[in-house]
N, C-alpha and C positions, 0 to 999 in steps of 0.2 A: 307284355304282361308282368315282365319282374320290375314294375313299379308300383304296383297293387290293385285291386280292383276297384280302385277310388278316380285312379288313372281315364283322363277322357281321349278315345281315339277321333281323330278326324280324319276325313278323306280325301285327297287333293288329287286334281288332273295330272299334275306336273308338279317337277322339282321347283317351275320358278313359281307356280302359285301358290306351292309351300312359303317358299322365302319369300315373295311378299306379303303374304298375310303372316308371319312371323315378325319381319321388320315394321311392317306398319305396326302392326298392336306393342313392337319394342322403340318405334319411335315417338308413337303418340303417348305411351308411360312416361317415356323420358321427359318431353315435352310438359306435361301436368307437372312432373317430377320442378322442374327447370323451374319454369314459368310460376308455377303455385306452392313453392317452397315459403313463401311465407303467408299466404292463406293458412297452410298445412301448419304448422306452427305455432302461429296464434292460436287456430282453432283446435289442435291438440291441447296446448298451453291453457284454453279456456275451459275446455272438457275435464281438465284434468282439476282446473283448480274447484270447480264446479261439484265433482266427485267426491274429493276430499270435504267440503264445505258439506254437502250432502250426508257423508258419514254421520259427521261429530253433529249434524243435529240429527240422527234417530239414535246416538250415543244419548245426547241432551233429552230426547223424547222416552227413551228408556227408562233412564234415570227418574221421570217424573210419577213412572207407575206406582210407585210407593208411597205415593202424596196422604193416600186416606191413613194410613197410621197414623201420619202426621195428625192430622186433625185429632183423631180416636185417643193420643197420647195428652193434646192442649185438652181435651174434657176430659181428661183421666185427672189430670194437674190440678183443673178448676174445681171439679168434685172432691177435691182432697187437699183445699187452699184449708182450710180451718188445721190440720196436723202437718202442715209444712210451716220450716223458719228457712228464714233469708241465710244463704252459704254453702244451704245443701248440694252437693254434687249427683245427689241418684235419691231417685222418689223408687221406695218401692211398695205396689199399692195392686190390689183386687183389678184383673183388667174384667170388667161387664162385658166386653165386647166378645170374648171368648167363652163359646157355649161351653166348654167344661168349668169355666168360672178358675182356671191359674191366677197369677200373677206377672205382674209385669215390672220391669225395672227400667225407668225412662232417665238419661243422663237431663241434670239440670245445669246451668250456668250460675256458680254460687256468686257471682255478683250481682247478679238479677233480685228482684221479689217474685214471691211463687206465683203471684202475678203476672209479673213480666216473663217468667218464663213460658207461662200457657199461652200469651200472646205472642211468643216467640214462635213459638209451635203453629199456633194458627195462621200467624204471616209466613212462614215457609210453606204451609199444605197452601196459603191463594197465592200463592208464588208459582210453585209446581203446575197449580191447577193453572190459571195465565198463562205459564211457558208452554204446557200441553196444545193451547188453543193456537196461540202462536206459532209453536212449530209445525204442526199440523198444516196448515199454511202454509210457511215455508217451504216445506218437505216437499210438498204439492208443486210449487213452481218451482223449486229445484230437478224435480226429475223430469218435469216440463225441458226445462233449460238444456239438461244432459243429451234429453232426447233429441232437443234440436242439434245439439250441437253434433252429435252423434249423425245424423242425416245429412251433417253439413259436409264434414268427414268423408262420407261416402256417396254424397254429387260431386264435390271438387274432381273425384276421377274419369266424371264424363265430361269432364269442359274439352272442347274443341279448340280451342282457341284464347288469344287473349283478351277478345270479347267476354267470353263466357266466365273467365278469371275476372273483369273486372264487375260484372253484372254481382256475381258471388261477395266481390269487396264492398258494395255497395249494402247490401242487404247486409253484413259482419261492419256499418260503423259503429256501432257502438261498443265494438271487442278490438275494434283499430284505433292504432294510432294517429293522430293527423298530425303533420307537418303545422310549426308554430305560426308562422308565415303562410299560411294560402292563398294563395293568387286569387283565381275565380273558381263560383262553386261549380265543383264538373257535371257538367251536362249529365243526367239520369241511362243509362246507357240499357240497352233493352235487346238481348238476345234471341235467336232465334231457338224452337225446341227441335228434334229429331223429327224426320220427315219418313214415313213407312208405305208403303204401300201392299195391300195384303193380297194374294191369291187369286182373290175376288173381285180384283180392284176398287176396295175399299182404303179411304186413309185413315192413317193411325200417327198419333203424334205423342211423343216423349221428350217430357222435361229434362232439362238437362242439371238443372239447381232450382232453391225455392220458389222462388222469383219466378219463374217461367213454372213450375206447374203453378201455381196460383194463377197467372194469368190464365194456363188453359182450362182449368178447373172453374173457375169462378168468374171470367169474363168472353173466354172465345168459345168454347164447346154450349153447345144446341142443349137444351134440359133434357132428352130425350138423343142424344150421343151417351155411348157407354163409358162409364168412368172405370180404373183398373187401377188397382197396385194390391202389392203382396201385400199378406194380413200379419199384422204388428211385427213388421219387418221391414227396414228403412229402404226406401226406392223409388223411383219415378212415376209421376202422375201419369198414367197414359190414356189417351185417349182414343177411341173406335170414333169414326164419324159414321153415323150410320146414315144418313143422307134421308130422316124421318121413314126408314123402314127396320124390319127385325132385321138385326145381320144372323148371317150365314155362317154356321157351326166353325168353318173352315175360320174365317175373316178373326171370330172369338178366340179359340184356341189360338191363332199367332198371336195375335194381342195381350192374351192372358203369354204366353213363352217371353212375348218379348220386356213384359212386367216383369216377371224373373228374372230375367237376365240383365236387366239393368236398376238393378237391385242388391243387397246384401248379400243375397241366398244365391249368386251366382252360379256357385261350386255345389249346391247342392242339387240333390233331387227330389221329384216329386212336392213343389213349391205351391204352398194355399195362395191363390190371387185371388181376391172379393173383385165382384162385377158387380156395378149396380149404373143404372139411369142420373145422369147426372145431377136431377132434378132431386134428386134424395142426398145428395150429396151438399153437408153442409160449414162454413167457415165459422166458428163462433168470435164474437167480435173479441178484439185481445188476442187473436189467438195470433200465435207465430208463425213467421212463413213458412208455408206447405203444408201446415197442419187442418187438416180438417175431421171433420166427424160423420158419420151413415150410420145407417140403423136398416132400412131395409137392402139386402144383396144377398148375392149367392156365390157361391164358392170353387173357382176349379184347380185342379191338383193337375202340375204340368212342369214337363221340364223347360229349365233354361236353355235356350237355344243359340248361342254366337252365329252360327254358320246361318241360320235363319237370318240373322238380324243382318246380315251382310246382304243375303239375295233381298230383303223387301225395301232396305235402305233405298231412300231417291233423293 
């Protein structure tokens, strides 16, 4: 306990069932570590440039909230062209627009005519107003991008292997490099997901990266298999097969733990996992791998479970 009460105890038969589930979970990091060090890399390296691009435009988007002065100051200009002459540096003139009825003092460009300065004014507010609509846009498929790349980040540490590293490389070509010279194009290489068996002897299957939940999401699982993952929290597609009947409270609940657990929210507790029929479950065209969208489900709060995910593993 003098590690805090954040601290997870486990319980082991023996000294050697400790050290090998110790070694194994320190070998198999190592290995990701080894193996997907330039997965890891890139896709930090892409996240990151992704964030910063992300910034400077709701910087850019902030900046455009000012745009109606704009306008408010070209018709302040144009209703008061008859007592302006060309050279003026500062109009200062009755602003309408201010229900107390002040004044306003608007900078002009004295090389300008009083003319061109109101249109100056006016092409800066449909400037503003344009870059508004555009970034907005942007913004949108930027935190899309983050998001991916964020999920990608945290599958690269369930690869098993150097299958599941290359299935990964495949879905990131357009963030990799290729080699100038490529010989032939490499065969599409296809993974397998995590294999469970529950209590009940029901299966349950977990994605291991995008690529493999899509496949089980949107081409292996039954419309009427249950679909799982934690709610707006990056982690594996998992799948209950219910074999066309309702599963069994028991069968749910490991399903939903083992959602958690191979997930973000590892380390936490008490983790929201959405449940729904996979037939509500839906991929919008465009969209990026793993992402998809539901509207009808429900919700269980459950912990992350390792020592579970070892006894149903097959």
């Amino acid at each position: 306990l003098q590690y805090g009460p954040e601290t997870e105890s486990r319980r082991c038969e023996s000294f050697s069932q400790l050290f090998d589930q110790f070694f194994a979970e320190k070998d198999h990091l190592e290995r990701v570590r080894q193996r997907g060090q330039d997965l890891i890399q890139t896709v930090t390296s892409a996240r990151d440039r992704a964030a910063r691009k992300l910034n400077r435009q709701r910087q850019e988007l902030a900046a455009t909230a000012g745009r109606e002065l704009l306008r408010q100051q070209g018709d302040i200009i144009t209703s008061n062209l008859y007592q302006m002459e060309r050279g003026q540096t500062v109009l200062q003139a009755e602003n309408y627009y201010d229900p107390e009825g002040g004044q306003i003092a608007i900078p002009l460009d004295p090389l300008l005519s009083p003319q061109q300065n109101a249109a100056h004014y006016y092409k800066r507010y449909n400037k503003a107003k344009t870059a508004e609509a555009v970034l907005t846009v942007q913004i949108d498929k930027g935190e899309q991008e983050l998001d991916y790349l964020n999920s990608v980040l945290e599958l690269i540490k369930l690869a098993e292997g150097e299958r599941d590293l290359q299935e990964i490389r495949q879905e990131l070509a357009g963030y990799l490099r290729r080699p100038k010279k490529a010989a032939k194009r490499e065969k599409p290489v296809t993974g397998r997901p995590m294999e469970f068996r529950s209590s009940a002897g029901l299966r349950i299957s977990v994605g291991k990266n995008n690529s493999q939940n899509d496949r089980l999401t949107t081409k292996l699982a039954g419309k009427n298999d249950l679909w799982l993952h934690t709610q707006k929290i990056h982690g594996s597609h998992v799948i209950l097969w219910t074999e066309g009947q309702p599963p069994d409270a028991q069968s749910l609940g490991e399903a939903a733990a083992l959602a958690a657990w191979f997930s973000q929210a590892r380390e936490s507790k008490k983790v929201p996992v959405d449940y729904t029929p996979v037939k509500y479950v839906k991929k919008p065209a465009g969209a990026r791998p793993g992402m998809v969208v539901y509207t009808t489900y429900q919700t269980a709060y459950v912990d992350p479970d390792g020592d579970l995910a070892q006894r149903l593993r097959i």
